[in-house]
Residue, then its C-alpha position, 0 to 999 in steps of 0.5 A: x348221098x342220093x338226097x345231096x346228089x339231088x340237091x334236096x339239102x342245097x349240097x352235093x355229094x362233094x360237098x358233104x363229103x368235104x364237110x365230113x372229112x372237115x368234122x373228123x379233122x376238128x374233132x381231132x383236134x378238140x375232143x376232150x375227156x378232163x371230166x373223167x380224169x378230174x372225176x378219178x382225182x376226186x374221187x380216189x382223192x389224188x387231187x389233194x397233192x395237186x392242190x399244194x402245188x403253186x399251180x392251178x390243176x386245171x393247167x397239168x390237163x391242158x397240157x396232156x391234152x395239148x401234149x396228146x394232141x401232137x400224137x394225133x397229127x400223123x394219124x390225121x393227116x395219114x387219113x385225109x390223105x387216104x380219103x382224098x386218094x380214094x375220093x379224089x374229086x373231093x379234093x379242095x384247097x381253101x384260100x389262106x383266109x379261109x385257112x386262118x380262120x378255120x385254125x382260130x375258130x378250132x382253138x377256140x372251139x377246143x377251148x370252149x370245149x375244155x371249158x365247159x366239159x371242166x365245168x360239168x367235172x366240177x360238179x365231182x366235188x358234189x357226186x361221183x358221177x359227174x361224168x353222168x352229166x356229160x353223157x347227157x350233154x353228148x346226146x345234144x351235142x352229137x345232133x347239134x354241133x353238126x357232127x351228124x349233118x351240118x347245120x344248113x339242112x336243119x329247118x330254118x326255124x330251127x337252126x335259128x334256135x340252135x345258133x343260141x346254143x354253144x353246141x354248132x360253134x365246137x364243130x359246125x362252125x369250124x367245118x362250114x369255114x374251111x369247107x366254104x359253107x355260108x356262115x356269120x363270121x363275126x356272130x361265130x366268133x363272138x358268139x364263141x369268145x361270149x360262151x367261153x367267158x360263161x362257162x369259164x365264169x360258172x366254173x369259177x364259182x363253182x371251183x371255189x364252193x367245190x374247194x370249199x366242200x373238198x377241204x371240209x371233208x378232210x381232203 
């Protein structure tokens, strides 16, 4: 705080605060844990009863995520509200540009982040610690997604470097839109949409050679 306070990262206290209570809000909102569900299913083999259903079995985690998501909403609102009446001088109302285009870049980023922690749960049909993988993923993500500090007092050469990856779009880039911080709007989204299609692309590859050695085991 002392270092926003005195302007050393370009940002006030008001602002980080408003762009931490925006991280909590996204993270609400896109966290996922397919990977160790899935892994369970594979590994105690109850993903066999699925697998004869006319469905994908991708599409019964979607919904208990989508369905789980709906309990969460009191309880995120019933915090904001609690944050703003404790921290009132950080309360700001984004104008409905800002408002609808953080609600499709959170969409996104919760599909970009289902997608690619279902990928790594594929990996269950080759060990039984898949979810190993996506511990080892966490430590990247937990610096730089922007969950610790946004990414606009991360040194510039860095923060160019970052911007390649997946990781600044599940919550960076969501946060900085509602909260106002400068950001590339159109490089955002598609930068979104082209990992979707990577790590929904891998997936399938991987699905099919995983079915392959699920059903040559006798699942």
């Amino acid at each position: 705080m002392q270092a926003a306070q005195g302007g050393k990262f370009g940002l006030s206290s008001v602002d980080f605060s408003r762009y931490f209570l925006t991280v909590f809000v996204v993270r609400q909102i896109t966290v996922a844990w397919v990977i160790w569900e899935f892994e369970k299913e594979v590994v105690e083999g109850k993903l066999s009863p699925k697998l004869l259903q006319p469905i994908d079995p991708v599409w019964h985690h979607v919904a208990s995520h989508l369905a789980e998501r709906v309990t969460r909403i009191p309880f995120t609102i019933l915090l904001t509200a609690l944050f703003f009446t404790l921290y009132p001088q950080a309360l700001w109302l984004p104008n409905l540009g800002q408002v609808f285009l953080f609600t499709l870049a959170v969409v996104l980023a919760f599909i970009l982040r289902f997608v690619i922690q279902y990928t790594f749960a594929v990996l269950a049909f080759w060990t039984e610690r898949a979810s190993a993988l996506e511990n080892f993923w966490f430590l990247f993500f937990l610096f730089l997604s922007g969950m610790v500090a946004p990414l606009n007092v991360f040194p510039e050469y860095i923060r160019n470097i970052v911007l390649f990856t997946p990781f600044p779009y599940l919550i960076n880039f969501p946060a900085s839109i509602l909260v106002g911080l400068p950001v590339d709007i159109v490089r955002g989204f598609l930068c979104m949409i082209g990992w979707i299609m990577v790590f929904l692309g891998t997936n399938r590859l991987l699905w099919r050679a995983g079915l392959k050695r699920y059903s040559g085991m006798g699942a």
